[in-house]
C-alpha positions in Angstrom: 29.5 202.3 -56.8 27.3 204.7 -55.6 30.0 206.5 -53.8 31.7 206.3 -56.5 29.4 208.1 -58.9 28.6 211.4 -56.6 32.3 211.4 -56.2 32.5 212.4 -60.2 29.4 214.9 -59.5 31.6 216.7 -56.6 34.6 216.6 -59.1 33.0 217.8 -62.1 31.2 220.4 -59.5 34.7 221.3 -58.2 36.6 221.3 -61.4 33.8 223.5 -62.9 33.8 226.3 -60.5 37.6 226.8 -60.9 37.1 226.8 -64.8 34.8 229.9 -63.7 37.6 231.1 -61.4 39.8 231.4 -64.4 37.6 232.5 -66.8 37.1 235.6 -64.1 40.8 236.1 -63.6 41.5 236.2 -67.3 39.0 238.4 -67.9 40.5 240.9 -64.9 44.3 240.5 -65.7 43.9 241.3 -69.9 46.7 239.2 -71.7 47.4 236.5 -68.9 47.0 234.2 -71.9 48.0 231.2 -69.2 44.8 231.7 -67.4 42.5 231.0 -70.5 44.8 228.0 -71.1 43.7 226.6 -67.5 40.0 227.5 -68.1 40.3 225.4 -71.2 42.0 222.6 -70.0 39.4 222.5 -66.9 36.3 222.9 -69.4 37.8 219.8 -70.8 38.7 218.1 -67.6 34.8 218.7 -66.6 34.0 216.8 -69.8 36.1 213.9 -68.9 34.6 213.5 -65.7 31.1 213.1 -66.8 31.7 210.9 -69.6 33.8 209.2 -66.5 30.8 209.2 -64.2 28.8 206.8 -67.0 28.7 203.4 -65.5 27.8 201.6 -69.0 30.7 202.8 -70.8 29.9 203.0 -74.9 32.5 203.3 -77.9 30.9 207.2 -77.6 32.4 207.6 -74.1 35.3 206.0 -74.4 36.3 207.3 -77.5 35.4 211.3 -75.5 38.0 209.8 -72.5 40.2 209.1 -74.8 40.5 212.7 -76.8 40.1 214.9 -73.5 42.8 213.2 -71.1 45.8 213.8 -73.0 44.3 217.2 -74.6 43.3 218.5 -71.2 46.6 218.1 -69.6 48.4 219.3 -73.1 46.4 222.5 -72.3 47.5 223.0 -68.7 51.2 222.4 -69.7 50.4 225.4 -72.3 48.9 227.3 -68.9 52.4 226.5 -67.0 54.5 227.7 -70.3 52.5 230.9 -70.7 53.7 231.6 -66.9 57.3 232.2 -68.1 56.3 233.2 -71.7 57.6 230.5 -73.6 55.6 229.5 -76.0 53.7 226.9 -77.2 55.4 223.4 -76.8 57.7 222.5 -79.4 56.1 220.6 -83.0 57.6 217.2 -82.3 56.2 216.5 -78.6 53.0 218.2 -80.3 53.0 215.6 -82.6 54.0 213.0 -80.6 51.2 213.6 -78.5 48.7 213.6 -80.9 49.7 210.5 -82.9 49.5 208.7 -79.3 46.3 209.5 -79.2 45.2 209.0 -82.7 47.0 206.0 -81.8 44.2 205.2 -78.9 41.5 205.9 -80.8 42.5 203.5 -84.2 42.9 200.9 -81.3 39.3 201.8 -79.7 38.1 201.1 -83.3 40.0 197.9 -83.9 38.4 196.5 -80.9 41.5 196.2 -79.3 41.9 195.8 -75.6 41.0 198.3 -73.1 44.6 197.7 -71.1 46.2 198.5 -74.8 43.8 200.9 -76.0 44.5 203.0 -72.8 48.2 202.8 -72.7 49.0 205.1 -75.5 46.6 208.4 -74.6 47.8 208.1 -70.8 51.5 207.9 -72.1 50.2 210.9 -74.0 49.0 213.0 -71.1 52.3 211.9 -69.2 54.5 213.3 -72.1 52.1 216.6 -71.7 52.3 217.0 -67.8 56.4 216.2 -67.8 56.5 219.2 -70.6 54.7 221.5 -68.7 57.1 220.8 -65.6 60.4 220.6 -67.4 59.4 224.1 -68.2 58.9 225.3 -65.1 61.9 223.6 -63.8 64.4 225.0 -66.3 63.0 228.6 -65.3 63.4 227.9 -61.4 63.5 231.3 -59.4 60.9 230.6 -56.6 59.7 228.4 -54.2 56.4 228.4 -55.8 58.0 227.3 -59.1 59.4 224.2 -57.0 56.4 223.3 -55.2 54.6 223.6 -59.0 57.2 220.7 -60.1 56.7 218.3 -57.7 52.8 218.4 -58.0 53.5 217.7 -61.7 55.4 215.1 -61.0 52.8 213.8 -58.7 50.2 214.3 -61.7 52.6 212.3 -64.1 52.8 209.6 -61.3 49.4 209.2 -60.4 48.7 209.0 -64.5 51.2 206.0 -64.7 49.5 204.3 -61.7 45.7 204.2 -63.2 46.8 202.5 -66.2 46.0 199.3 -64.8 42.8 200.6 -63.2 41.3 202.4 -65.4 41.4 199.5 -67.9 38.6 197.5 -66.1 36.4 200.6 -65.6 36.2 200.7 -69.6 35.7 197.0 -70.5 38.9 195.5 -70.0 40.2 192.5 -67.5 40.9 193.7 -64.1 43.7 191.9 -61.9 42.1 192.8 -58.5 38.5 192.0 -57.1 35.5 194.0 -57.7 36.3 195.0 -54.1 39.9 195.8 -54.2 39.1 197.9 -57.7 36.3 200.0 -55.9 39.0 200.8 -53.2 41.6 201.8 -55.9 39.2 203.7 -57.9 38.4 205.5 -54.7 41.4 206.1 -53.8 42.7 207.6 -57.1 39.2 209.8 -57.2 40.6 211.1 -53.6 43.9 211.7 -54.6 43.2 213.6 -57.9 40.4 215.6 -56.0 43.7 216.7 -53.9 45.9 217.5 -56.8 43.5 219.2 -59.0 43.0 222.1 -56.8 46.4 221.9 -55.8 48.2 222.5 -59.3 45.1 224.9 -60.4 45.9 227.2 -57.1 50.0 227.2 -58.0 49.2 228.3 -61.7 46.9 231.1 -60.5 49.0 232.0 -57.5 52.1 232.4 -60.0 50.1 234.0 -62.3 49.1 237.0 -60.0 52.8 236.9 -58.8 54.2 237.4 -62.0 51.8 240.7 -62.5 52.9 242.1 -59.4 56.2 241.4 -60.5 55.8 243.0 -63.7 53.7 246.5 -62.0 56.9 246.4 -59.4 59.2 246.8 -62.3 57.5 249.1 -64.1 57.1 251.5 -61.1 61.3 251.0 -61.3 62.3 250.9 -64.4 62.6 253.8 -67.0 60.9 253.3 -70.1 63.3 253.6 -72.2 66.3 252.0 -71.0 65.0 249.4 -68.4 67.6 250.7 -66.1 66.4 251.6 -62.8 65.0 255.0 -62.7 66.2 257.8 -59.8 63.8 256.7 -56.7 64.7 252.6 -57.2 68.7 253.7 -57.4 68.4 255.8 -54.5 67.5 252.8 -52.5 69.7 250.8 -53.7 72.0 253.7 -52.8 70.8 253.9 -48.8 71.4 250.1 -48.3 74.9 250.2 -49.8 77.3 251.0 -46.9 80.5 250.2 -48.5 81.2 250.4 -52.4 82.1 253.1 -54.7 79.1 255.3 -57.3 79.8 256.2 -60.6 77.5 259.2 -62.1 78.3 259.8 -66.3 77.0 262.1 -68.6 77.0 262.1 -72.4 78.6 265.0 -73.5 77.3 267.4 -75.7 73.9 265.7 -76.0 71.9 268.2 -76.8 73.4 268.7 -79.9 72.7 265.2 -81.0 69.1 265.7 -80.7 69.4 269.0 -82.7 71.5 268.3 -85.3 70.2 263.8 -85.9 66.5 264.0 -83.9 65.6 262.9 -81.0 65.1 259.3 -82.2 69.0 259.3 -82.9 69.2 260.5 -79.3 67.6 257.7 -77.9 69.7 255.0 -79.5 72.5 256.8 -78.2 71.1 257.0 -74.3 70.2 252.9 -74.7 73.6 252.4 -76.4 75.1 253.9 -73.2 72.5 252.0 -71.1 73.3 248.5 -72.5 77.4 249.0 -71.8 76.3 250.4 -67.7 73.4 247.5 -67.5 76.4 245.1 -68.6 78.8 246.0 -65.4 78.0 244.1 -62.4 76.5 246.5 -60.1 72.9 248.1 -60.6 72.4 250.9 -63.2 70.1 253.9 -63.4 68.8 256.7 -65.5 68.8 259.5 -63.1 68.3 262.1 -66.0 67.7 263.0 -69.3 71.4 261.7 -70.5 72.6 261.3 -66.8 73.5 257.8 -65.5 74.3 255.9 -62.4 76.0 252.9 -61.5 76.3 251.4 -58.0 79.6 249.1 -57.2 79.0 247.4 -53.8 81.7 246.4 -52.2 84.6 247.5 -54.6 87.3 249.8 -54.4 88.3 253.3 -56.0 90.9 251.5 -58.4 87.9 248.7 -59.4 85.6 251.6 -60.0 88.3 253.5 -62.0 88.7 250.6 -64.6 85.0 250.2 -64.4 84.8 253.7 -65.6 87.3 253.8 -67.9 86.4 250.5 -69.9 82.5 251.9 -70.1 84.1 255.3 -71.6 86.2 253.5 -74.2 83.2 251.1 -75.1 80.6 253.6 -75.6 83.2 256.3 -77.4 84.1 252.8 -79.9 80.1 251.7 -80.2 79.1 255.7 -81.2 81.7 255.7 -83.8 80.6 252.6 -85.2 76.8 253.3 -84.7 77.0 257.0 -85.9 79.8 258.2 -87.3 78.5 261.5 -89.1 78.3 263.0 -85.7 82.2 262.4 -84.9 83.7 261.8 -81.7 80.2 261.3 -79.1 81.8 261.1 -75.5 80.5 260.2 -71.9 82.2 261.4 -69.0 82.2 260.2 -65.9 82.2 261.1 -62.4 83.5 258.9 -59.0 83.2 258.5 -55.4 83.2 256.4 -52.6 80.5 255.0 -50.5 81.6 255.5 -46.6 79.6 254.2 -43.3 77.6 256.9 -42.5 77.5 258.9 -45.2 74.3 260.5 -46.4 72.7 259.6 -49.7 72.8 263.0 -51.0 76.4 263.9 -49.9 77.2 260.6 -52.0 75.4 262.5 -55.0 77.0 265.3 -54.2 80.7 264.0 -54.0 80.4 262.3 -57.5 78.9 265.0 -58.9 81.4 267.2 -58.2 83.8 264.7 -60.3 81.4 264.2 -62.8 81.9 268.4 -63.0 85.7 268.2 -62.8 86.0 265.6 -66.1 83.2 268.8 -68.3 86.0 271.3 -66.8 88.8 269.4 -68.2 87.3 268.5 -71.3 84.9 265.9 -70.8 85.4 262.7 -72.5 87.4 261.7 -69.0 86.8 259.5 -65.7 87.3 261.8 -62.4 87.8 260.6 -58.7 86.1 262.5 -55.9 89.6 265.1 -54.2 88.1 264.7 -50.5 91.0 267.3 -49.7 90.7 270.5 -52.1 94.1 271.8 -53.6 94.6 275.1 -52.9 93.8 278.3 -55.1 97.9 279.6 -55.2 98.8 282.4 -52.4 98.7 285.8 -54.3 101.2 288.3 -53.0 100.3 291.9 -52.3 102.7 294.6 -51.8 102.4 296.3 -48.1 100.7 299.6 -48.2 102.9 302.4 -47.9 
C-alpha cells in the first residue's frame, strides 16, 4: 500500500494548490461568489484525502469521510450554480442530502456495516454532483458548458463505482482479493486525480469567460436601457448587407424632463426601449431619446408594420404609464439597407424620414423618397 499512501499525499498536494488557485482568483475577480464555493469544496476535499490516506481507519476518520464527501461535492455544485447565478440548490435536495448523511453517520454509530454505512453519504454526493450538472445543462450555451456535463457525469459515475470499494478500505468485507482491491483502489485514485483537475479547470475557465462576457457587454450596452449603444449598432450596421433600419425619436422629450423630472424621463426612454428590444432585430440607443433598430433581411412593407406597431404600443403604454402629460409620441424614421451602401449614407437616408414624420407632425412612421418630388414650377412673366 505504499503506493497507495503517497498517492493521497500527491492528491491532497494537488487538490491543495488549486484551493489556493481559487482563493487567488476570488480574491482578483471581487463577487465571483462561484470561485469561493470551489476553494471550499477543495479545502474540504483536502480534508477527505488525509483522513483517506490513514491506513487504520477509526470511528474519528470515518465518521470525517463521511461528513466531507457529500458536503464537498454539495459545495462544488453550489460553485457550478453560481456560474449561471442561480442560486443556491433548492430546500428539498438540501435536505435530502443532509438526512442521507445524517443517515450515514446514525449507521457509523449503530455499528452497522461499512457496505451499508457508505451507501447513503455516496448516494448523497451523487444527488449533489447530478444538481450541479442539471444546472449547467438546462443553461447550455457553450461548448465548455457541455464538456462541464459530461465530466459531472463522469464524477457521478465514478462515485457509484467505489461503493463496493471503498467499503473494505473502512472495515467492511471486500469481494475481490487484497490484490485485485489494491488495483481498483489504484485505479480509482488515478482516475479521480484526472477528473479533479479536469472539473476544477472547467469551473474556473467559465468563470473567467463569464467576466469577459460581462466587460464585453458593458463596453456595448447603454446603461440605462441595455440596448446596444451607437458604436456596437454601427457594427451590427456594417455587416448587414440586406435589411431595412428604423431610427425613432420621442417627440417632444424635452418637455417631459422639464415639466415630470428627469427620472420620469427615463421610464419613458426604457418604456420605449423594452417595446424596440422586443422586435426581432437588434436595438440601440444612439442618443439621448434617439433609437435604432436593425431588420436583417426584411422588406420595406415588414419594416413599415414593424414601425407602426412600435408607435401604437409606446403611444398606448405612455398613456397608461403617465397620463398627466397627455398624448407622449415617438416618431419614426425608415430606410433600406442596399449592397454597397455606406453606413453613414444608411444614417443618413433614415434620418431624413425620421425628419419628414417631425415636419408632418410627428407621432408618424416615414419611408425613405430615394426620388425627391419636385418643388412646383413657378411661372415668371417675360421681361418687357
Amino acid at each position: 500500500m505504499a503506493l497507495t499512501v503517497s498517492f493521497f499525499d500527491v492528491m491532497t498536494a494537488l487538490i491543495a494548490a488549486l484551493a489556493v488557485l481559487a482563493c487567488i482568483c476570488f480574491a482578483v475577480m471581487r463577487g465571483r461568489w462561484a470561485l469561493a464555493w470551489l476553494a471550499a469544496s477543495l479545502v474540504i476535499g483536502a480534508a477527505e484525502m488525509q483522513a483517506m490516506k490513514i491506513i487504520d481507519y477509526g470511528a474519528v476518520i470515518v465518521a470525517i469521510i463521511t461528513f466531507t464527501v457529500p458536503i464537498a461535492h454539495w459545495c462544488f455544485a453550489q460553485a457550478l450554480r453560481a456560474t449561471v447565478n442561480a442560486g443556491l440548490s433548492c430546500g428539498w435536495l438540501n435536505g435530502a442530502i443532509a438526512a442521507l448523511t445524517g443517515l450515514s453517520l446514525a449507521m457509523l454509530a449503530a455499528g452497522a456495516d461499512a457496505f451499508w454505512q457508505t451507501l447513503p453519504f455516496q448516494i448523497a454526493a451523487v444527488i449533489a454532483v447530478c444538481d450541479g450538472a442539471r444546472c449547467i445543462a438546462q443553461r447550455r450555451n457553450s461548448i465548455l458548458d457541455g464538456a462541464i456535463v459530461v465530466t459531472q457525469i463522469c464524477v457521478a459515475l465514478m462515485l457509484l463505482l467505489r461503493v463496493p470499494i471503498l467499503s473494505p478500505i473502512l472495515g467492511g468485507h471486500s469481494h475481490f482479493s487484497t490484490a485485485t482491491q489494491d488495483a481498483l483502489l489504484s485505479d480509482m485514485l488515478t482516475a479521480w486525480a484526472i477528473l479533479g483537475p479536469i472539473s476544477v479547470a472547467l469551473l474556473i475557465a467559465k468563470v473567467v469567460g463569464g467576466m469577459v462576457s460581462s466587460y464585453r457587454s458593458r463596453a456595448e450596452r447603454d446603461d440605462l436601457t441595455g440596448l446596444l449603444n451607437r458604436a456596437a449598432f454601427n457594427d451590427h450596421l456594417e455587416a448587414c448587407q440586406d435589411g431595412v433600419l428604423i431610427l425613432c425619436d420621442i417627440d417632444h422629450f424635452k418637455s417631459i424632463n422639464d415639466n415630470f423630472g428627469h427620472p420620469v424621463g427615463d421610464k419613458v426612454i426604457c418604456r420605449l426601449s423594452q417595446i424596440l428590444a422586443s422586435q426581432r432585430g437588434p436595438a440601440a440607443r444612439i442618443g439621448g431619446e434617439e433609437f435604432a433598430l436593425l431588420l436583417p433581411g426584411a422588406t420595406m412593407g415588414d419594416a413599415l408594420h414593424s414601425a407602426e406597431a412600435a408607435r401604437m404600443a409606446f403611444r398606448i403604454a405612455m398613456r397608461s404609464d403617465l397620463p398627466e402629460a397627455g398624448a407622449v409620441s415617438a416618431s419614426f424614421g425608415i430606410a433600406p439597407i442596399r449592397s454597397g451602401t455606406s453606413v453613414q449614407q444608411v444614417l443618413a437616408e433614415a434620418d431624413d424620414a425620421l425628419y419628414r414624420s417631425k415636419k408632418q407632425g410627428r407621432d408618424r412612421v416615414s419611408i425613405y423618397q430615394t426620388v425627391k418630388p419636385r418643388k412646383p414650377a413657378i411661372w415668371l412673366p417675360a421681361a418687357a
